[in-house]
CHARMM-style PDB file with segment names, atoms N, HN, CA, C and O in Angstrom:
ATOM      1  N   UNK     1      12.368  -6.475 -24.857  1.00  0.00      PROA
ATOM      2  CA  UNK     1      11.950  -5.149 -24.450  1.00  0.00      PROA
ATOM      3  C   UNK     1      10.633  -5.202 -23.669  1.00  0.00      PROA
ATOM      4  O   UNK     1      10.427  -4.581 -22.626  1.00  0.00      PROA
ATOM      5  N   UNK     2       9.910  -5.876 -24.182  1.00  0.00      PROA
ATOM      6  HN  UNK     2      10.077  -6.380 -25.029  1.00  0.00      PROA
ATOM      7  CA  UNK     2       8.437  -6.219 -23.517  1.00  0.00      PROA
ATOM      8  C   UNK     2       8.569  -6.418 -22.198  1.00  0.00      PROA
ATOM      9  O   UNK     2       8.077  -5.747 -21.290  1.00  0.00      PROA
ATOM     10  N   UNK     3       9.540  -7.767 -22.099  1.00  0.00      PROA
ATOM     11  HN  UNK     3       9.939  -8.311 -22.836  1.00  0.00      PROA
ATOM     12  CA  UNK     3       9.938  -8.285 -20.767  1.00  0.00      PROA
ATOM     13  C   UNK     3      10.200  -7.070 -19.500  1.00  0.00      PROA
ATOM     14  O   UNK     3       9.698  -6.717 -18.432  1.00  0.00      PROA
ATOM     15  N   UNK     4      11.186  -6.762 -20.292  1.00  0.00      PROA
ATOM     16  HN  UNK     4      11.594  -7.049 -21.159  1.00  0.00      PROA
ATOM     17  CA  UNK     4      12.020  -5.125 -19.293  1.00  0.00      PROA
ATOM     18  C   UNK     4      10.851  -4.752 -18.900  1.00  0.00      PROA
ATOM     19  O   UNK     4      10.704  -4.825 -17.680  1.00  0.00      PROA
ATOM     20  N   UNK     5       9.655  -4.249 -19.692  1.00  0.00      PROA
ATOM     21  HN  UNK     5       9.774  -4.190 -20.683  1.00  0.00      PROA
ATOM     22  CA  UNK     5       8.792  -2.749 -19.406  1.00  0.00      PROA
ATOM     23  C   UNK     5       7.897  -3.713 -18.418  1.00  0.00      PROA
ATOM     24  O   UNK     5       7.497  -3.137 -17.406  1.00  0.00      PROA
ATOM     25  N   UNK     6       7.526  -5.087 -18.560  1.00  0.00      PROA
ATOM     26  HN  UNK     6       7.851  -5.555 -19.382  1.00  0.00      PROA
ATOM     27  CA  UNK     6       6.502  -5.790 -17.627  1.00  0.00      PROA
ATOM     28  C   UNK     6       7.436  -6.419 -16.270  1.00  0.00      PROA
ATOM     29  O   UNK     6       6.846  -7.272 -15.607  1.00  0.00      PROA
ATOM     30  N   UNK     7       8.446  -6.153 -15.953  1.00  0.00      PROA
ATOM     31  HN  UNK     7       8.925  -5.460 -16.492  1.00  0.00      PROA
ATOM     32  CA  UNK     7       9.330  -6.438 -14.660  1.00  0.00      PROA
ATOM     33  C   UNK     7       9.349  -5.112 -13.696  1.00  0.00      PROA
ATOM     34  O   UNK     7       9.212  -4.997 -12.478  1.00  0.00      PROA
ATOM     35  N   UNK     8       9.651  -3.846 -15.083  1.00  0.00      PROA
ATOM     36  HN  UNK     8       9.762  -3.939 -16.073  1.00  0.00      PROA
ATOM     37  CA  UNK     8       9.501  -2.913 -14.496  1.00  0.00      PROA
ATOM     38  C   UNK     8       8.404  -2.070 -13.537  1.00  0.00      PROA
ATOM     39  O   UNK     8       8.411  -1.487 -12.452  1.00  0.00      PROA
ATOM     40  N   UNK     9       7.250  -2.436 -14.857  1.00  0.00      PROA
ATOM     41  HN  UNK     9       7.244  -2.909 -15.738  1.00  0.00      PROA
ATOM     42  CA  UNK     9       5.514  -2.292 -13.994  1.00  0.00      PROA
ATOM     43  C   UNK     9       5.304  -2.856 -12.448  1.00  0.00      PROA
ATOM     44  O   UNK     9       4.796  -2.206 -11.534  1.00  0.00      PROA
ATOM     45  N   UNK    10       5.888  -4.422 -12.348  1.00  0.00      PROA
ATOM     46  HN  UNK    10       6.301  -4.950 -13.091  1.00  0.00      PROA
ATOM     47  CA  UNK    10       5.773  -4.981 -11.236  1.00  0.00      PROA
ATOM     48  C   UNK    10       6.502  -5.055 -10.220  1.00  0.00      PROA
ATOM     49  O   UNK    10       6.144  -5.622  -9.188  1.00  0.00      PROA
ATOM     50  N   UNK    11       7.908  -4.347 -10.421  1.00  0.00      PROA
ATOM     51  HN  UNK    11       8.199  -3.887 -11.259  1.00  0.00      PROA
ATOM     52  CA  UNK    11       8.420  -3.509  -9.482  1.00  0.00      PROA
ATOM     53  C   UNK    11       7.900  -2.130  -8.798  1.00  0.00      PROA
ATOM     54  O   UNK    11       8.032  -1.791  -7.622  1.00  0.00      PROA
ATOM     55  N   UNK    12       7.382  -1.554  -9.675  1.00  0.00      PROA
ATOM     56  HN  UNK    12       7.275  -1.829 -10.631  1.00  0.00      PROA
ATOM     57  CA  UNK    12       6.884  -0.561  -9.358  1.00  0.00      PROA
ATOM     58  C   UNK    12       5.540  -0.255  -8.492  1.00  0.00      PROA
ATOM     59  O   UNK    12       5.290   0.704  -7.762  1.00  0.00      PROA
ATOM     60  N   UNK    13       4.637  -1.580  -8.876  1.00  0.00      PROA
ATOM     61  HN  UNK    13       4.840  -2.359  -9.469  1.00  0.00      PROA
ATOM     62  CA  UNK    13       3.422  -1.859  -8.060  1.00  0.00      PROA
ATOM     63  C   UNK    13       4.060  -2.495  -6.582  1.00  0.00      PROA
ATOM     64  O   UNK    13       3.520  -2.278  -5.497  1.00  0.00      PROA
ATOM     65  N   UNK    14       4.998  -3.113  -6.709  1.00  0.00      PROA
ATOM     66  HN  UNK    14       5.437  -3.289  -7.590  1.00  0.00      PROA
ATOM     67  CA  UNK    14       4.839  -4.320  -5.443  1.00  0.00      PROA
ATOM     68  C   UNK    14       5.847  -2.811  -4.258  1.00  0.00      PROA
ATOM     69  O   UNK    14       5.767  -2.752  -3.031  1.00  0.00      PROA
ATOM     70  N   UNK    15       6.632  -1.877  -5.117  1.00  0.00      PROA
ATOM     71  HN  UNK    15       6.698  -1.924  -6.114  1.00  0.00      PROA
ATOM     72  CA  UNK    15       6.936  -0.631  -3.901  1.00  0.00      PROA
ATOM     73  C   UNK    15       5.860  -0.361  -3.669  1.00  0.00      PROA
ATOM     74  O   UNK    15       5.606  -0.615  -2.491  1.00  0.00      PROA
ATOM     75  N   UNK    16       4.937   0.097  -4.267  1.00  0.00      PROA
ATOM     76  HN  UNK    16       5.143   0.304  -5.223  1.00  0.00      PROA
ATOM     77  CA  UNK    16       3.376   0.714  -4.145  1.00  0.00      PROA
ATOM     78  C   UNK    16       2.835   0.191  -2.879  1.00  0.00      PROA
ATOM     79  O   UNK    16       2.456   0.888  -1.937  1.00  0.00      PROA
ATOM     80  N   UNK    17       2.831  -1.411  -2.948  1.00  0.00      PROA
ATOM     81  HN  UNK    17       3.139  -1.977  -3.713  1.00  0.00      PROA
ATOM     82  CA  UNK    17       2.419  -2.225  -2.073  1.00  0.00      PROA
ATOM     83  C   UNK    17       3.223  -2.028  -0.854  1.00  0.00      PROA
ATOM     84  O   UNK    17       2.529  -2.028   0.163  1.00  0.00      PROA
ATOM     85  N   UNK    18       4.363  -1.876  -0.678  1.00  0.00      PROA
ATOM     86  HN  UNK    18       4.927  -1.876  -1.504  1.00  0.00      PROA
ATOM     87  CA  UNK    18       5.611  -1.968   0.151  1.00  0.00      PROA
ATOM     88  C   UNK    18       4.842  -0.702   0.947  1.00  0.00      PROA
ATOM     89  O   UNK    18       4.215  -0.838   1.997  1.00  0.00      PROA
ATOM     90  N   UNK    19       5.017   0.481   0.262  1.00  0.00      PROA
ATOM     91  HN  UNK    19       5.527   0.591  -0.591  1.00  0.00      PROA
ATOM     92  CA  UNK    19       4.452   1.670   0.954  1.00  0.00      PROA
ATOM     93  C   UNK    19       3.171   1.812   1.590  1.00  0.00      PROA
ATOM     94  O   UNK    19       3.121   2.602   2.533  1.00  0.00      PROA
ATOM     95  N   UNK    20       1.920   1.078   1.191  1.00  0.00      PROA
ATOM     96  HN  UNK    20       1.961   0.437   0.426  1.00  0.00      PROA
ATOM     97  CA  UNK    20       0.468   1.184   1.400  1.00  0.00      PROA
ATOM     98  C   UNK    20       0.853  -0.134   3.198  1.00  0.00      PROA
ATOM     99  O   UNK    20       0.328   0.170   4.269  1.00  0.00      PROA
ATOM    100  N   UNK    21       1.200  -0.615   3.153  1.00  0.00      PROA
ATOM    101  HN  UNK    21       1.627  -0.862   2.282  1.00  0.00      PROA
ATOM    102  CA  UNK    21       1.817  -1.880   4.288  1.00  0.00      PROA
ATOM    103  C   UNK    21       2.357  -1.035   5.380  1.00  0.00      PROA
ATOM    104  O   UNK    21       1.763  -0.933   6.453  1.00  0.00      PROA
ATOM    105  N   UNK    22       4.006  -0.138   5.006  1.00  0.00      PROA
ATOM    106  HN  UNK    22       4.489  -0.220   4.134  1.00  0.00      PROA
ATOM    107  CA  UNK    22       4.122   0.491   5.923  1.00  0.00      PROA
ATOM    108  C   UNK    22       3.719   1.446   6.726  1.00  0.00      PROA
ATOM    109  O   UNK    22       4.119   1.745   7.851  1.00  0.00      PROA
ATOM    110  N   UNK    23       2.391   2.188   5.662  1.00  0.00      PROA
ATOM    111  HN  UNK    23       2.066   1.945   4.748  1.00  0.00      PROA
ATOM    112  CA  UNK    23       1.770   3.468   6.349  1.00  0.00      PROA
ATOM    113  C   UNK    23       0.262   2.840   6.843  1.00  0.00      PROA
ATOM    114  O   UNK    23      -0.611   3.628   7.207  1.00  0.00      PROA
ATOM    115  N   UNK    24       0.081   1.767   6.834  1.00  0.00      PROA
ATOM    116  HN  UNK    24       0.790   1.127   6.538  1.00  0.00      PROA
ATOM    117  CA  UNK    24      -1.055   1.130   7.755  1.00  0.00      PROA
ATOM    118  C   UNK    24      -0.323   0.814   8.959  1.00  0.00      PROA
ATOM    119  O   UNK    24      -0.542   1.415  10.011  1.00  0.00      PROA
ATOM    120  N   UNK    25       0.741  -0.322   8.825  1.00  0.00      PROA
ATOM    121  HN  UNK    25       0.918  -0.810   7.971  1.00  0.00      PROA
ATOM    122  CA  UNK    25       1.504  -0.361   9.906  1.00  0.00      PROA
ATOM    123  C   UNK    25       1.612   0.538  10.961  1.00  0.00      PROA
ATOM    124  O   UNK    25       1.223   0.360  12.116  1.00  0.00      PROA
ATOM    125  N   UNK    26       2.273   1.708  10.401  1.00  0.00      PROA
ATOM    126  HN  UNK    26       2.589   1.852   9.464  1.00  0.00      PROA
ATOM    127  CA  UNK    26       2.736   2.897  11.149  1.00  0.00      PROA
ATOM    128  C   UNK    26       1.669   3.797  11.446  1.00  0.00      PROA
ATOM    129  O   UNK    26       1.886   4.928  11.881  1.00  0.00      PROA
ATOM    130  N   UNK    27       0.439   3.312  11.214  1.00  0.00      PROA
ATOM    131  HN  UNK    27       0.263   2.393  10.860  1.00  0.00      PROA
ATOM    132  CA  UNK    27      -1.183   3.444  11.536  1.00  0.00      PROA
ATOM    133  C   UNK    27      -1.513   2.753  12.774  1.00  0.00      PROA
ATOM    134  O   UNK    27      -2.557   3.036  13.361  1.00  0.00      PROA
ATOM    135  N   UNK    28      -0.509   1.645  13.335  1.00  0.00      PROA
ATOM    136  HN  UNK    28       0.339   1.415  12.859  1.00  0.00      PROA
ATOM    137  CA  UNK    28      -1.162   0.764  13.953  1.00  0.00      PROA
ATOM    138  C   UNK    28      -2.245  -0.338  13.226  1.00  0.00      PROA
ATOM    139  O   UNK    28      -3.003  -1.105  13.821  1.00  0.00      PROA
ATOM    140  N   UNK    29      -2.179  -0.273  12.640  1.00  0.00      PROA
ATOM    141  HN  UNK    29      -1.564   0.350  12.157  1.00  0.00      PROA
ATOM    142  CA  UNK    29      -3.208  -1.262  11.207  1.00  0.00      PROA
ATOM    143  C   UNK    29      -2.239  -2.423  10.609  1.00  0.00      PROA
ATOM    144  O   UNK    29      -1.328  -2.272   9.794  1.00  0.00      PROA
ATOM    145  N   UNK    30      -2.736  -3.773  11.311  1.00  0.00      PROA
ATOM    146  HN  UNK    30      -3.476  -3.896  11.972  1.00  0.00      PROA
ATOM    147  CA  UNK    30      -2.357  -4.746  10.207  1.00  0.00      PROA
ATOM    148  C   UNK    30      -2.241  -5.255   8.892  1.00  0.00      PROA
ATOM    149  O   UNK    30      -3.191  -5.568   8.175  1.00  0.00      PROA
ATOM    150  N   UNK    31      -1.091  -5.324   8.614  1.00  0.00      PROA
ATOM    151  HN  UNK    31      -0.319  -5.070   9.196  1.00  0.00      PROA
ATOM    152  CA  UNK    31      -1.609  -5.217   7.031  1.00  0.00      PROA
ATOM    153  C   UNK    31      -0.463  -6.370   5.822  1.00  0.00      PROA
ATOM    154  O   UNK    31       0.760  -6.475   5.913  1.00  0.00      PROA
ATOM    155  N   UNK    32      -1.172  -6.919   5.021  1.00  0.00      PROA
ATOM    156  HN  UNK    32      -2.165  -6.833   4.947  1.00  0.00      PROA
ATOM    157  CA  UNK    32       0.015  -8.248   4.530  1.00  0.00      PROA
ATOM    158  C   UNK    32      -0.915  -7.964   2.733  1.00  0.00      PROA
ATOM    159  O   UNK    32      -2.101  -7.887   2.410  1.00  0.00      PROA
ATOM    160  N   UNK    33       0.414  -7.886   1.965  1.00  0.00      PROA
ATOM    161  HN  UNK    33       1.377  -7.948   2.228  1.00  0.00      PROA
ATOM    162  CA  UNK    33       0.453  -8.396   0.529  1.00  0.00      PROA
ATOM    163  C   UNK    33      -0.164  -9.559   0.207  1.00  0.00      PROA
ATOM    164  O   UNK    33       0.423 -10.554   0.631  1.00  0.00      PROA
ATOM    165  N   UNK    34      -1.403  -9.804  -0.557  1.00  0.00      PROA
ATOM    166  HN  UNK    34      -1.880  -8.995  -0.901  1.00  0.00      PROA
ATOM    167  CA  UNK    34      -2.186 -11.013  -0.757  1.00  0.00      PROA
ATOM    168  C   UNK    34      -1.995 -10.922  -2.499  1.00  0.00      PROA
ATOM    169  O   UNK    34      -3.011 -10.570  -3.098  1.00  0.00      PROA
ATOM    170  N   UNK    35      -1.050 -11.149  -3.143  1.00  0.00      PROA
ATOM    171  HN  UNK    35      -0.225 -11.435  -2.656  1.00  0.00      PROA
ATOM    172  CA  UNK    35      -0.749 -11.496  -4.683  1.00  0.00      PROA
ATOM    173  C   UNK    35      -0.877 -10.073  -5.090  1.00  0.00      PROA
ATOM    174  O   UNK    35      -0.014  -9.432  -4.491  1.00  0.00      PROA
ATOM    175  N   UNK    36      -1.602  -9.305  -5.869  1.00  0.00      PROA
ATOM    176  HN  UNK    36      -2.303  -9.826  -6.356  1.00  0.00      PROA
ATOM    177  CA  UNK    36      -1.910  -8.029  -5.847  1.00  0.00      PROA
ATOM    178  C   UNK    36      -2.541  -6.567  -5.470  1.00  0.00      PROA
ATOM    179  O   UNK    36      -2.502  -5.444  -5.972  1.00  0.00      PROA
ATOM    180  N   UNK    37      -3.270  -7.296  -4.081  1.00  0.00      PROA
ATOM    181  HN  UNK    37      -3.302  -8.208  -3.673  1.00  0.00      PROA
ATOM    182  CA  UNK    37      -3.935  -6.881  -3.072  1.00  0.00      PROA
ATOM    183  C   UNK    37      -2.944  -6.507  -1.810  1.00  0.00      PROA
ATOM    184  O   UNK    37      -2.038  -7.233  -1.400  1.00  0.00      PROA
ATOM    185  N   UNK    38      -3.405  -4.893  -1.150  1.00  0.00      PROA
ATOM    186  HN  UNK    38      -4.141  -4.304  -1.483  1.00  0.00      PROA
ATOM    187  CA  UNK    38      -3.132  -5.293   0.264  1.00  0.00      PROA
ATOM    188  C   UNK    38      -4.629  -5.625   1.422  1.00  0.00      PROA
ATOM    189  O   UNK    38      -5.745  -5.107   1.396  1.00  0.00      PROA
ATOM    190  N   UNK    39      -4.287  -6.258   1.980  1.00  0.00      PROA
ATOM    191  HN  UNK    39      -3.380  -6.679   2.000  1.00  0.00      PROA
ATOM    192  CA  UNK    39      -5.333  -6.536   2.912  1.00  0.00      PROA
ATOM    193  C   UNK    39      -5.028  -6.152   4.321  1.00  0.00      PROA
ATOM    194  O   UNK    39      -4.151  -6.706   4.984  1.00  0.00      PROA
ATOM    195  N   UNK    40      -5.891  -5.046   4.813  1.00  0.00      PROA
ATOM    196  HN  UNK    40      -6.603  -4.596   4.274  1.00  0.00      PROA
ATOM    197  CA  UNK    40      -5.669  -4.604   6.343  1.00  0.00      PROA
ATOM    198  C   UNK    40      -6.910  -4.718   7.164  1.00  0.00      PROA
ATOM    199  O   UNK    40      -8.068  -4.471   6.827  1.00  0.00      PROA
ATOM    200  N   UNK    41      -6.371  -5.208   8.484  1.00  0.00      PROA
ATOM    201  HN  UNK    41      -5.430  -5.409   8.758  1.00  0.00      PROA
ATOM    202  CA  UNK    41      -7.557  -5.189   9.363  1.00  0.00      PROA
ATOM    203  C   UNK    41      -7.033  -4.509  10.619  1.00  0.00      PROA
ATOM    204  O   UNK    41      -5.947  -4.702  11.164  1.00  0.00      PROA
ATOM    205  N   UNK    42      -8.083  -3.614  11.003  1.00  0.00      PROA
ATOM    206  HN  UNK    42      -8.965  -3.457  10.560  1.00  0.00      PROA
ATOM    207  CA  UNK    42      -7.950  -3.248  12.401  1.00  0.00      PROA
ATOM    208  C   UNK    42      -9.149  -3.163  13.416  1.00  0.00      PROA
ATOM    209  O   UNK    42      -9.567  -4.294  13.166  1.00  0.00      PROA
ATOM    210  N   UNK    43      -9.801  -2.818  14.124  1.00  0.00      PROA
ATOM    211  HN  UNK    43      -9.462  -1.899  14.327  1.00  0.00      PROA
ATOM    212  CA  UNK    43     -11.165  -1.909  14.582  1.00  0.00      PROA
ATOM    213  C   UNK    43     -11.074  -0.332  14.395  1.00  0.00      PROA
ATOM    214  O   UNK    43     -10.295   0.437  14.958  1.00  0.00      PROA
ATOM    215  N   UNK    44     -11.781  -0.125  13.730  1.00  0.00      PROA
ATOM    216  HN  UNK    44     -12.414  -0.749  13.273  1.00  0.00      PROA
ATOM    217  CA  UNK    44     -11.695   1.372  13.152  1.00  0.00      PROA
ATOM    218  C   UNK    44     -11.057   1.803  12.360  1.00  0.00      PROA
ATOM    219  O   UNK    44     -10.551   2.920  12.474  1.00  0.00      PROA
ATOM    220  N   UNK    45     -10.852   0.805  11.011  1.00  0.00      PROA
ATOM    221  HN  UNK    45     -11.263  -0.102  10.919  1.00  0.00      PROA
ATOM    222  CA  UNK    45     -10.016   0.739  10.365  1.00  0.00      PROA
ATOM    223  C   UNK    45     -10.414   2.140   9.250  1.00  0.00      PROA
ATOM    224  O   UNK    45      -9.573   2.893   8.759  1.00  0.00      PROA
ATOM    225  N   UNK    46     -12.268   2.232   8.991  1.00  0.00      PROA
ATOM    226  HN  UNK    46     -12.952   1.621   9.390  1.00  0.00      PROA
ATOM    227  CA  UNK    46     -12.501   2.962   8.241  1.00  0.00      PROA
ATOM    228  C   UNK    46     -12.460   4.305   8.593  1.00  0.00      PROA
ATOM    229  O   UNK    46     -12.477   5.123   7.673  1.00  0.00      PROA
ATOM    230  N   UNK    47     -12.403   4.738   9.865  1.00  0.00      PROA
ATOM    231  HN  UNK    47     -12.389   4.074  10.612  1.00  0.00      PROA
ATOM    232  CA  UNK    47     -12.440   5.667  10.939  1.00  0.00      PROA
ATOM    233  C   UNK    47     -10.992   6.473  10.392  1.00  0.00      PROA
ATOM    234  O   UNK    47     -10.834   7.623   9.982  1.00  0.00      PROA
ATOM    235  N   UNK    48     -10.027   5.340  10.577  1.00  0.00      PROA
ATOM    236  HN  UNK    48     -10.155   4.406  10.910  1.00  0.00      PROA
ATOM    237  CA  UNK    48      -8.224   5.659  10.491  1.00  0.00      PROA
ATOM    238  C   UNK    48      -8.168   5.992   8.977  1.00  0.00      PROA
ATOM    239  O   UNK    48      -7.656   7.092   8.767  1.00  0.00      PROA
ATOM    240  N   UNK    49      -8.474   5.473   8.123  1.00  0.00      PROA
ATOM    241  HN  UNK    49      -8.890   4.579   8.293  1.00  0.00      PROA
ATOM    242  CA  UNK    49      -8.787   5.916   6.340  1.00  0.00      PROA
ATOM    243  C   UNK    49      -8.648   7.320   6.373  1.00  0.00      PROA
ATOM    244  O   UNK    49      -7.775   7.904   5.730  1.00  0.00      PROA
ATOM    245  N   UNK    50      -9.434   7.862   7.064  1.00  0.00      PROA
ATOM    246  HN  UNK    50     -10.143   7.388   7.586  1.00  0.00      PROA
ATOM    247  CA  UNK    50      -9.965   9.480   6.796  1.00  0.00      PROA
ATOM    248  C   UNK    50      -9.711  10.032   7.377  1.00  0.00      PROA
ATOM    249  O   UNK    50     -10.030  11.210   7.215  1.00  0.00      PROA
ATOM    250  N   UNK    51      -8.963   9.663   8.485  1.00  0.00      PROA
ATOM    251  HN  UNK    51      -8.704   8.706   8.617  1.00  0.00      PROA
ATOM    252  CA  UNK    51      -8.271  10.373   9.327  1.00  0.00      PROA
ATOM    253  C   UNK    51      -7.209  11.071   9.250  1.00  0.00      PROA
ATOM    254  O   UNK    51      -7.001  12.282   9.323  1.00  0.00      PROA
ATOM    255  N   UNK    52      -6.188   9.671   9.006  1.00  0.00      PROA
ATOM    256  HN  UNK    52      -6.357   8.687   8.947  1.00  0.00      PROA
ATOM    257  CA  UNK    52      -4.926   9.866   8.243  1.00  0.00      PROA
ATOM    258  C   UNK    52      -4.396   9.914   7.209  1.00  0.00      PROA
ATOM    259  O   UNK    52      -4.604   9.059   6.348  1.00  0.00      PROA
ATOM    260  N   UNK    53      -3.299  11.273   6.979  1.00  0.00      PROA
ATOM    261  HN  UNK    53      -3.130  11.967   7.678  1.00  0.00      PROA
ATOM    262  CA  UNK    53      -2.988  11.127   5.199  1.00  0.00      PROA
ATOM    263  C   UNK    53      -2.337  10.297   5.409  1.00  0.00      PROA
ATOM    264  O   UNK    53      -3.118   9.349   5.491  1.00  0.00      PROA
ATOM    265  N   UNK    54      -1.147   9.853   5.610  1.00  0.00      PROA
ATOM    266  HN  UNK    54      -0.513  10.623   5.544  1.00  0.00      PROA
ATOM    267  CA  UNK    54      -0.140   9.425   5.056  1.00  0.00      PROA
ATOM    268  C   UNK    54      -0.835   7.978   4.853  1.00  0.00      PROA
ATOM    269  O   UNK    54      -0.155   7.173   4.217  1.00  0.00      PROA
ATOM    270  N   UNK    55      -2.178   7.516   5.337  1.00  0.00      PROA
ATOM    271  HN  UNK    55      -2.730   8.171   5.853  1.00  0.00      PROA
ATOM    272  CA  UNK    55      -2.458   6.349   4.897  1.00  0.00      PROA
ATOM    273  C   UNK    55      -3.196   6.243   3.617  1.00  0.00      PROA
ATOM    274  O   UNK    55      -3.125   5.245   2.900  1.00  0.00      PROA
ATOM    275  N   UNK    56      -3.786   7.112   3.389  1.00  0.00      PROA
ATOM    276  HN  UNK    56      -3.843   7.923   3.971  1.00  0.00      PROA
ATOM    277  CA  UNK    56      -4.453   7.836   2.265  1.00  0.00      PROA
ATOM    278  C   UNK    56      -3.530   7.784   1.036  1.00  0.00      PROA
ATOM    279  O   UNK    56      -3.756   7.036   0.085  1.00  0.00      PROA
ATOM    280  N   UNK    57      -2.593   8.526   1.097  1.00  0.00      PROA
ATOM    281  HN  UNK    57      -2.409   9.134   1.870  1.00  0.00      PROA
ATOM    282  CA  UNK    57      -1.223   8.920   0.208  1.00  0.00      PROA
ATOM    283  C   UNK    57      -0.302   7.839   0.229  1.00  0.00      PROA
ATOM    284  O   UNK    57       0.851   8.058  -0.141  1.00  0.00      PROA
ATOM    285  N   UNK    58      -0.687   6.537   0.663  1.00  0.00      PROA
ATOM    286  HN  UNK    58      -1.624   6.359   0.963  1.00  0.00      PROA
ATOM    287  CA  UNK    58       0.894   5.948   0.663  1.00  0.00      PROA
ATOM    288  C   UNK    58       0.585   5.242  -0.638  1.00  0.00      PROA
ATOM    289  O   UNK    58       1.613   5.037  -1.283  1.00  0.00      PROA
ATOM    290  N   UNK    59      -0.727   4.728  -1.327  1.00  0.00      PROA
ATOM    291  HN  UNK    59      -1.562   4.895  -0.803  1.00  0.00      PROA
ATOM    292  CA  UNK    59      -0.717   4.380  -2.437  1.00  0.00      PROA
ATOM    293  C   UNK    59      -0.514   5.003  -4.077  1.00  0.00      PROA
ATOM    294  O   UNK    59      -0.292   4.555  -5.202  1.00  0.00      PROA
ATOM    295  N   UNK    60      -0.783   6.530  -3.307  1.00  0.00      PROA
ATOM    296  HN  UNK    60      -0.963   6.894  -2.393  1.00  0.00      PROA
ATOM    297  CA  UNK    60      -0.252   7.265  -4.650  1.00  0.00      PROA
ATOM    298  C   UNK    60       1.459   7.868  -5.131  1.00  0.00      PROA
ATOM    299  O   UNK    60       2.221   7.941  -4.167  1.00  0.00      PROA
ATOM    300  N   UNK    61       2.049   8.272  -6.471  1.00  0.00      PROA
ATOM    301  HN  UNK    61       1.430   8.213  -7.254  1.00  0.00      PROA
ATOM    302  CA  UNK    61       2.758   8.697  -6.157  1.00  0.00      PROA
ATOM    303  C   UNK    61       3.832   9.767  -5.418  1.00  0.00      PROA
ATOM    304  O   UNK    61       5.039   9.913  -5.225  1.00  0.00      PROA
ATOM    305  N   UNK    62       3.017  10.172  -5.245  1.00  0.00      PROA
ATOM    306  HN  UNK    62       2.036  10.054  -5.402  1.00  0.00      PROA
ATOM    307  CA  UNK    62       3.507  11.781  -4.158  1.00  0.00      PROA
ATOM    308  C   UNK    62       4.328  10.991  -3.421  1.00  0.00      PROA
ATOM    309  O   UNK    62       5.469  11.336  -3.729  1.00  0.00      PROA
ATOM    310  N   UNK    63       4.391   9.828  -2.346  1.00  0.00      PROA
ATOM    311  HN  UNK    63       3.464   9.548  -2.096  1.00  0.00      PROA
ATOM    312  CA  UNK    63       5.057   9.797  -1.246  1.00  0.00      PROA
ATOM    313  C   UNK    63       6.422   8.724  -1.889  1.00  0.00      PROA
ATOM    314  OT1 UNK    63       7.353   8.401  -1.152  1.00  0.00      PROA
TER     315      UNK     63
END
């Protein structure tokens, strides 16, 4: 049972991840899964943060 609920958690993070990737992407923002991290680089990357929701929101559940 343990197993189940800790496969499940890390399915659930690595969509998390899946989503935070595609809405940088679709930002124009590079962006790659580093183990439990995403890591993005762009120029004006902090600029694009606050700019845009859907980059904002792609790590929470709403989207």
């Amino acid at each position: 049972m343990r197993a189940q609920l800790a496969a499940l958690v890390e399915a659930r993070a690595a969509r998390r991840r899946a989503r935070i990737v595609a809405a940088l992407e679709a930002a124009g923002v590079a962006a790659v899964v580093e183990g439990d991290a995403v890591r993005a680089s762009a120029p004006g990357l902090a600029g694009r943060w606050w700019r845009d929701l859907r980059v904002r929101d792609a790590g929470r559940d709403g989207i």
